[in-house]
N, C-alpha and C positions, 0 to 999 in steps of 0.2 A: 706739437701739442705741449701746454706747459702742466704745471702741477694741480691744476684745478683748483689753487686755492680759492676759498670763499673770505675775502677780512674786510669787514664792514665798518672800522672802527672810525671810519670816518664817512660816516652816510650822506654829508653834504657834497662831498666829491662826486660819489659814485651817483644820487639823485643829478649832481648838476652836470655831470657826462652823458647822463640820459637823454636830461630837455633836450630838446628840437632834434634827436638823431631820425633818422632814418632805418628801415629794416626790411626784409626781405619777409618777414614772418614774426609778429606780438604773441607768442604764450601767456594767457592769460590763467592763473595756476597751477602752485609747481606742486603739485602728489606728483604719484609716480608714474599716472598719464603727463601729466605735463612737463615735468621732466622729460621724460620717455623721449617726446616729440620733440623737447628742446633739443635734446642731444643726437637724435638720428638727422635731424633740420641742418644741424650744425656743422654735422660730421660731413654732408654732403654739398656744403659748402655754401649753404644759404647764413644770410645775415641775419640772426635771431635776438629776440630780445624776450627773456624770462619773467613776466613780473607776478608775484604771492605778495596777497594780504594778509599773510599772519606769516609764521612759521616755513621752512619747507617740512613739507608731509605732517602741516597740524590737524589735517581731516581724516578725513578714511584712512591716508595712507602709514600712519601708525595706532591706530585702533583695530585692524585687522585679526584674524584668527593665528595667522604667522605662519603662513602654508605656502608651499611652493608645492599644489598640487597637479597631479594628472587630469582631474576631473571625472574620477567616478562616476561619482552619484549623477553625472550627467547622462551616463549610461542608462541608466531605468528613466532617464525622462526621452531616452530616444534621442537625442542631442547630438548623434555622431561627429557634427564638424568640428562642434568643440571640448570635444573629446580630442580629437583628433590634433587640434589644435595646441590645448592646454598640453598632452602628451610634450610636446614638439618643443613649446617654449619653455616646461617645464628643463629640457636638457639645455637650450640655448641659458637663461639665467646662468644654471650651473657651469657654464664656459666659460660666462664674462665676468663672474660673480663668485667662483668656488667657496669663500669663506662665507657666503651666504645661503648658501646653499647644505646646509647638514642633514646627511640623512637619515631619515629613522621609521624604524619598519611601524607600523599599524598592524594592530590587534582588532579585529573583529570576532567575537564570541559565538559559535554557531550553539544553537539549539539542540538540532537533529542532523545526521548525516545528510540530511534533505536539503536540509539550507546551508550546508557544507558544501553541496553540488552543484547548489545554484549561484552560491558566492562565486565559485571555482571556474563558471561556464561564463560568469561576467569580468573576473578579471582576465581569464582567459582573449576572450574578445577584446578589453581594454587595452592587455598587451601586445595583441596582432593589431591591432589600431593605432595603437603607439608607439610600433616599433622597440617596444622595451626589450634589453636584452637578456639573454638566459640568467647572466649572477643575479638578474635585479627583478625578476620574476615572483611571485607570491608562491609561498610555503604553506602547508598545512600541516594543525598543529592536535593531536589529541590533549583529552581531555587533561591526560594527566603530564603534557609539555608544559600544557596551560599551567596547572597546578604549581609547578615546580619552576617556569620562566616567568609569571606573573603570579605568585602567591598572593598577592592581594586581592586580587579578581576571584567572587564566589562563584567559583567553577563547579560549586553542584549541578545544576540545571542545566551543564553546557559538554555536551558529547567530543567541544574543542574549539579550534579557532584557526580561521585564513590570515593570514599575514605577509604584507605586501610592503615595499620601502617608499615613502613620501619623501617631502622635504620642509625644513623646517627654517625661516629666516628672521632677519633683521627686518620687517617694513620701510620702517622710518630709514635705517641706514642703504638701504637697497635705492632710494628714494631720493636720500643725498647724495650715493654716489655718480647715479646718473647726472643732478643737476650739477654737480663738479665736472662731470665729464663735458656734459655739453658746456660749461667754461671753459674748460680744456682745449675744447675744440674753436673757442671765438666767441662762444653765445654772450652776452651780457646780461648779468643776474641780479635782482634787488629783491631783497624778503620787507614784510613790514610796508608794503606801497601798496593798496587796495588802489581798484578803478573807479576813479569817480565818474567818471561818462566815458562815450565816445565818439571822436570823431566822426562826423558822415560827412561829407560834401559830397552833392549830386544824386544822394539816394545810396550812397554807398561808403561803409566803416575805413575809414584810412588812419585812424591811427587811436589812441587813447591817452585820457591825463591821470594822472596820479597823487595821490593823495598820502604824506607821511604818516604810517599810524604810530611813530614814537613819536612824533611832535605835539605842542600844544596847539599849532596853528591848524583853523577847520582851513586851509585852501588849497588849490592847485601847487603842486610841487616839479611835475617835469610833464612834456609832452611828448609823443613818442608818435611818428607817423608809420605804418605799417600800409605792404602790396594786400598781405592776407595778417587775419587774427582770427585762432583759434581759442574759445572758450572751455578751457580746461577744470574748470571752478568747481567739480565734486560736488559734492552736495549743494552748492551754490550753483549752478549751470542756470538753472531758470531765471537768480538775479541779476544776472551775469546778461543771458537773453534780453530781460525785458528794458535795459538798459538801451539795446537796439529797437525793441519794439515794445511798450509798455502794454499793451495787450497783449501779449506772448501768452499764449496756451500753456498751463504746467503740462510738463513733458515727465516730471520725476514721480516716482514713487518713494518716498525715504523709509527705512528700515532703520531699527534699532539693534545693535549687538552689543551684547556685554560680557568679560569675562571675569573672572576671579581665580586668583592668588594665593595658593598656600605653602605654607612648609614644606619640602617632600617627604618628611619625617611622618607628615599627617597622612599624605597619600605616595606610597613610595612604589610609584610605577617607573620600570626602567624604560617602557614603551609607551607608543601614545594606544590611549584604549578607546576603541570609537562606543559609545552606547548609546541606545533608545533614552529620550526623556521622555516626559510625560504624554505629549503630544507624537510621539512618533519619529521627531527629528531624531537625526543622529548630533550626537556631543564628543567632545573630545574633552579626556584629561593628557598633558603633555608634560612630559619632564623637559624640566630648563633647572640644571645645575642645582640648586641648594631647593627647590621649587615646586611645583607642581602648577596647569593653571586649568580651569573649565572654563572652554564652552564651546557655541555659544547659544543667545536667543538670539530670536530675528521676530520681531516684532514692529508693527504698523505704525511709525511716528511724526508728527504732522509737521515739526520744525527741522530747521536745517543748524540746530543746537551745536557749538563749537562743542561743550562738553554736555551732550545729554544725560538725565538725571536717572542715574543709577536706583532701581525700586527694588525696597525688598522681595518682591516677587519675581524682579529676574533674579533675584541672589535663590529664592527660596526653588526655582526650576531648575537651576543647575543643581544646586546639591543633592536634591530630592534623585536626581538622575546618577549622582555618583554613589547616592547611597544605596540604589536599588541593585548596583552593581558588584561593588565594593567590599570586601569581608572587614575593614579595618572599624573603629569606631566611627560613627556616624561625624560629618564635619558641623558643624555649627559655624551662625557667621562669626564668634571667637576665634576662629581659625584664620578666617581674608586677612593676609597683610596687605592686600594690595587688589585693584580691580578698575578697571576702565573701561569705556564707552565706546562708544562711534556710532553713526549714521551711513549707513552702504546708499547711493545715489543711483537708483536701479532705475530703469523702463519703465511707467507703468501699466500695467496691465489691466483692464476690467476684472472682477470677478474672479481673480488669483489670491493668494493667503499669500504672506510674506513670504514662507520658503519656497512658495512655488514658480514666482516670477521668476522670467530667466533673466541668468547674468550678462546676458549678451548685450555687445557695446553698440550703441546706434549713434547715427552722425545727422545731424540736421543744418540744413545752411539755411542762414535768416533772412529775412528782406534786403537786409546792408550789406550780404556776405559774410556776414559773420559763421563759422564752422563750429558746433557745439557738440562735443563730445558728451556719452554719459555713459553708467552700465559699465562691463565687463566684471572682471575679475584679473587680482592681480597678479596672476600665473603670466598673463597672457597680456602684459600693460604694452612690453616689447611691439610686438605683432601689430597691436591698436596704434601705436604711434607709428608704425610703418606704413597702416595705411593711410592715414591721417596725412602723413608726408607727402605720399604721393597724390593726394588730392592738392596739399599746398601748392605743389611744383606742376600740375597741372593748372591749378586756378592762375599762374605768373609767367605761362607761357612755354613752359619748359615740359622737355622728354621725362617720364621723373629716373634719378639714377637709383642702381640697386643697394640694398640699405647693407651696411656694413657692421650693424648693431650686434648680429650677434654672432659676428667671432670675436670683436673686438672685446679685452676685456674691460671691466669701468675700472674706476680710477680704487683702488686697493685690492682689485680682481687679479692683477699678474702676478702668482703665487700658488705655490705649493701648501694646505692647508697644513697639511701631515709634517712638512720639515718645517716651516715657522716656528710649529708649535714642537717640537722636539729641539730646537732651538731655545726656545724663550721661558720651558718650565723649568731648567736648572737654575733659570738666571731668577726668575721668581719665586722658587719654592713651592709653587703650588701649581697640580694642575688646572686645577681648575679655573683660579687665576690666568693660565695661559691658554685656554679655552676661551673663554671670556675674552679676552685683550683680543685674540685673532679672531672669535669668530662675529668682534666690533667692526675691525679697524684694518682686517686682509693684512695686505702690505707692510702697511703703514704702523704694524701693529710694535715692530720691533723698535722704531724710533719713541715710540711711548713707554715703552720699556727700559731702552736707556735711559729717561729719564727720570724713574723711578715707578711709573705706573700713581693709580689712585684717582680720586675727585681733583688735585689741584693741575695736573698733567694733564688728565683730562680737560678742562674747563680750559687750559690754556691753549691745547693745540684746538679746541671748538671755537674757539674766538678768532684766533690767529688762520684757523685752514677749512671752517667748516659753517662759516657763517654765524656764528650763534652771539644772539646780540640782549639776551635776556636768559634768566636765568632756568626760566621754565623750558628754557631750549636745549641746553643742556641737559638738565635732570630728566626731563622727560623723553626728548627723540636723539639727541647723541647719547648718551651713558646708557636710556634705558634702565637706569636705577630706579624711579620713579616706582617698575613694577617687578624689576628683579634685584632688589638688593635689601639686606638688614632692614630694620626697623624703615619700608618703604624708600631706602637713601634720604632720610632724614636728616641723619647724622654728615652728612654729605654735603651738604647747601651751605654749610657755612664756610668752609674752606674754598670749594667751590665758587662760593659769591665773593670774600675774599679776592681771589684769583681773579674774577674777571671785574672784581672794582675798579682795581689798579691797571688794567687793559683797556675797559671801559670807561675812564675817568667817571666812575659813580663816585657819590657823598658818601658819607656814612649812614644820613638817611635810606638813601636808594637804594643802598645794600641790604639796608635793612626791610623797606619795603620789596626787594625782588623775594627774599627770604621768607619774608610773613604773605606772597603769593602762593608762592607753589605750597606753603603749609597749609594754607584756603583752599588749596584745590585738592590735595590731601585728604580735607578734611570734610570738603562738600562730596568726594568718589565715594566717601564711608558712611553718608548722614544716615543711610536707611538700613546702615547696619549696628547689631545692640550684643553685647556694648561696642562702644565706636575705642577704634585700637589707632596708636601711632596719631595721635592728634598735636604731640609736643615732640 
C-alpha cells in the first residue's frame, strides 16, 4: 500500500492514463458512498477506477450535520435494523478513523420525570441493540446538574436531562481519506471529470467517457471500459441513471439542510444540546472550538442545487428553536459568521414529510447493468459499500471476499488521538490549535506541524497529497475554514491562493479569480441574511 497521495498538478497525464484502460469496476462519484466502494473494491483486489465531477465530497458528503451517530431517533420509528446497524458502524468508523471520530455526550432536556423514563427505556434498548458498553452508556442528569453543566440552557421548565455520548466528524475529510485509501490500495482517481455518456454495446454499460470540467474544451477527454459500474452520483443518481435509460423513473426524493455558525461566545455550550423547533424536529446546537453551529432543517427541494439557496426562513427556524431554549440573549442573523447547504438524496416515499422518509439505502440495477445507489446515512456509508461490493464481485463471476474495511484503518486513522495531540500542543502553543491540526489531518497532522501549520501549509500539502486543484477545495472541504475559522477564513485565501499559484502554475489573474470565487460563494451562503457580515 503506498501513501495515498492524491497530486493532480498535471491533469493531462493522469486523464491520458485513463483513456482506453480497462477495470474490473467504474465508481462513478466520489462522496463518501463512493469512496467507500472504491476503497473496499480495491482493497479486495478488484481493478477500480474512481471518477467525480466536481470536488471529492462537494455534495452531501460535506454539508452534512457532522455526526457519527448511533441512530436513535430510529428507535421511535421502529427501525431496529438500522439501529442496529448504525450502533455497529458507528464503532467500526471509530477504529479506522479515531481522529474522526470525537466524542461528545448529548444533552436531552426532560420536561417531567415521565419523559425522563421514557428517554431512559429507549436508550436503554438502543444500548442492548448496540452493544454499547458500560463507560459509554447514558447518564442522568437533574435539574440542577443541568443548571450548573449547561448554564445556558433555561432549565426552569425542565425537571433535568438524559445524556448519552455521540460522535462528532470531519465529512469531507472522512470522505477524503477513504478515496486516498482506495489509491492506496491500486484504485485510479480523477476529480473534475463528469460522465458524458456511457458505453452500452449489446444492451449492456461497458465502460464510460469523460469530460474535463477545468478545461475550455466541450469534448470527450478519456474512455474508460468497465465489467461492472456503479452510479454513486448523490443527489445526481437519477442524471446519472437516465444517461443509461432517458426515461428513468425519478427514484430521489431531495431534501434541503441547512446549518448556521456562530461565536461560541454567543452560545457557549460545552455539549451538543438536542431541542424541539418549531415543527417538532429535534435541532442540534454543537460546540466546535471558537464556534457553536445549528441545525438542521429538512425540507422538500426540487433541484439537485451544487449550492442550494440559503432562505431567511431556514435561518429564522433555527434560531427561533435556540431561543426558545437558551437563557443567553436571543441570536440574530448579526450573529451567523458562517452557514451552509446541502441536498440529502433520499428514497422517495408517497405521502411522507421530509423528516420522515427513511434513510435507508436502496440499490437498483438498470437496463445496461448499471448498479445505483441512493439513500443511507453517513454513519453507515462503510456497511453500504460492502454490500454494493459484493454484488460487484457477484455480477463478474467471483465468490465475493470478506470486506477488510473495517479494521483496517484509512489513510491518517493509525494513531493515538490523545498522544499526537500531547505531542503537538507544546510545539504549537495552543491547544486548540493542536486539536484542530489532529482532529483534520490523524496522522499526518505532525508533518504539518513541522512545517509551521496555517493556510499556506495547508494549501501546500492539499495540492501536493490530497488532490485539491481549486481553491474552493481547499477553503472549503480540506481546511474546513470556510465554516470554522475568523472572519469565515477570509483572511486565508490569499495566502492560500498564493501557495497554490506557484504549484498550480496560476496567472496572477487566476489567482485572482479563484479568490474573488470563494468570496461569491461567501457571499451568496449570506444573501438572506441582514445585515450581510464578512463580504470583503
Amino acid at each position: 500500500m503506498d501513501s495515498g497521495a492524491l497530486d493532480f498538478r498535471d491533469r493531462r497525464r493522469v486523464l491520458d492514463g485513463l483513456d482506453g484502460e480497462s477495470f474490473d469496476l467504474i465508481v462513478i462519484g466520489a462522496g463518501v458512498t463512493g469512496a467507500g466502494v472504491a476503497r473496499d473494491a480495491a482493497m479486495r483486489g478488484l481493478k477500480v477506477a474512481l471518477v467525480e465531477a466536481r470536488d471529492f465530497a462537494s455534495g452531501t458528503s460535506s454539508r452534512s450535520s457532522k455526526m457519527i451517530h448511533g441512530g436513535l431517533r430510529y428507535m421511535a420509528q421502529g427501525d431496529l435494523a438500522l439501529v442496529h446497524e448504525a450502533a455497529s458502524e458507528r464503532k467500526a468508523v471509530e477504529r479506522i478513523a479515531p481522529h474522526l471520530t470525537r466524542q461528545t455526550p448529548f444533552v436531552i432536556p426532560a420536561k417531567t420525570p415521565a419523559v425522563t423514563a421514557k428517554l431512559r427505556a429507549g436508550l436503554w434498548a438502543f444500548e442492548k441493540l448496540g452493544s454499547v458498553p458500560k463507560d459509554r452508556r447514558h447518564e442522568v442528569w437533574t435539574r440542577r446538574d443541568l443548571e450548573l453543566r449547561e448554564p445556558t440552557v433555561e432549565a426552569r421548565e425542565f425537571s433535568g436531562a438524559v445524556v448519552y455520548p455521540e460522535y462528532l466528524t470531519e465529512d469531507a475529510r472522512l470522505t477524503l481519506a477513504n478515496v486516498r485509501s482506495a489509491k492506496a490500495y491500486g484504485a485510479q482517481v480523477i476529480s473534475y471529470a463528469p460522465v458524458r455518456r456511457l458505453i452500452v454495446e449489446n444492451g449492456k454499460a461497458v465502460g464510460v467517457v469523460l469530460s474535463d470540467a477545468l478545461s475550455s474544451e466541450d469534448a470527450d477527454r478519456a474512455r474508460l471500459s468497465g465489467r461492472v459500474i456503479v452510479n454513486a452520483a448523490g443527489p445526481w443518481v437519477d442524471a446519472v441513471r437516465r444517461l443509461e435509460d432517458g426515461a428513468a423513473r425519478t427514484q430521489l426524493q431531495l431534501t434541503k439542510g441547512v446549518h448556521v455558525v456562530v461565536p461560541r461566545h454567543r452560545l457557549p455550550v460545552s455539549r451538543t444540546i438536542i431541542m424541539p423547533a418549531s415543527d417538532r424536529r429535534s435541532v442540534f446546537a454543537v460546540p466546535k472550538g471558537e464556534f457553536t453551529y445549528l441545525g438542521t432543517t429538512d425540507t422538500f427541494y426540487p433541484e439537485s442545487d451544487y449550492w442550494p439557496a440559503i432562505e431567511a426562513a431556514d435561518v429564522d427556524y433555527l434560531l427561533a428553536a435556540a431561543q426558545a431554549r437558551f437563557a443567553t440573549p436571543p441570536l440574530g442573523h448579526q450573529d451567523i459568521v458562517a452557514a451552509w447547504s446541502g441536498v440529502r438524496p433520499l428514497v422517495a416515499q408517497e405521502g411522507k414529510s421530509a423528516s420522515d422518509i427513511s434513510r435507508k439505502d436502496e440499490v437498483w440495477t438498470g437496463p445496461a447493468g448499471v448498479l445505483s445507489i441512493a439513500g443511507g446515512k453517513l454513519t453507515a456509508y462503510r456497511k453500504m459499500a460492502e454490500r454494493i461490493v459484493d454484488m460487484v464481485q457477484q455480477a463478474i463471476g467471483q465468490e465475493p471476499l470478506a470486506a477488510a474495511t473495517a479494521q483496517t484503518p484509512l489513510i491518517g486513522g493509525d494513531l493515538d488521538p490523545a498522544v499526537v495531540l500531547a505531542r503537538l500542543e507544546p510545539k504549537l502553543g495552543s491547544r486548540d490549535a493542536a486539536e484542530r491540526l489532529v482532529g483534520l489531518y490523524g496522522a499526518e497532522a505532525e508533518d504539518l506541524a513541522a512545517g509551521g501549520a496555517g493556510p499556506i501549509v495547508e494549501a501546500r500539502h492539499a495540492v501536493l497529497f490530497e488532490g485539491a486543484v481549486t481553491l474552493e477545495d481547499y477553503w472549503v472541504r480540506r481546511s474546513a475554514r470556510a465554516w470554522f475559522d475568523h472572519n469565515a477564513g477570509l483572511d486565508a485565501l490569499g495566502p492560500a491562493a498564493t501557495e497554490m499559484a506557484g504549484l498550480l502554475g496560476w496567472s496572477p489573474q487566476e489567482t485572482n479569480r479563484q479568490i474573488d470565487a470563494c468570496r461569491a460563494l461567501n457571499t451568496a451562503s449570506r444573501a438572506a441574511l441582514h445585515p450581510v457580515k464578512n463580504e470583503a
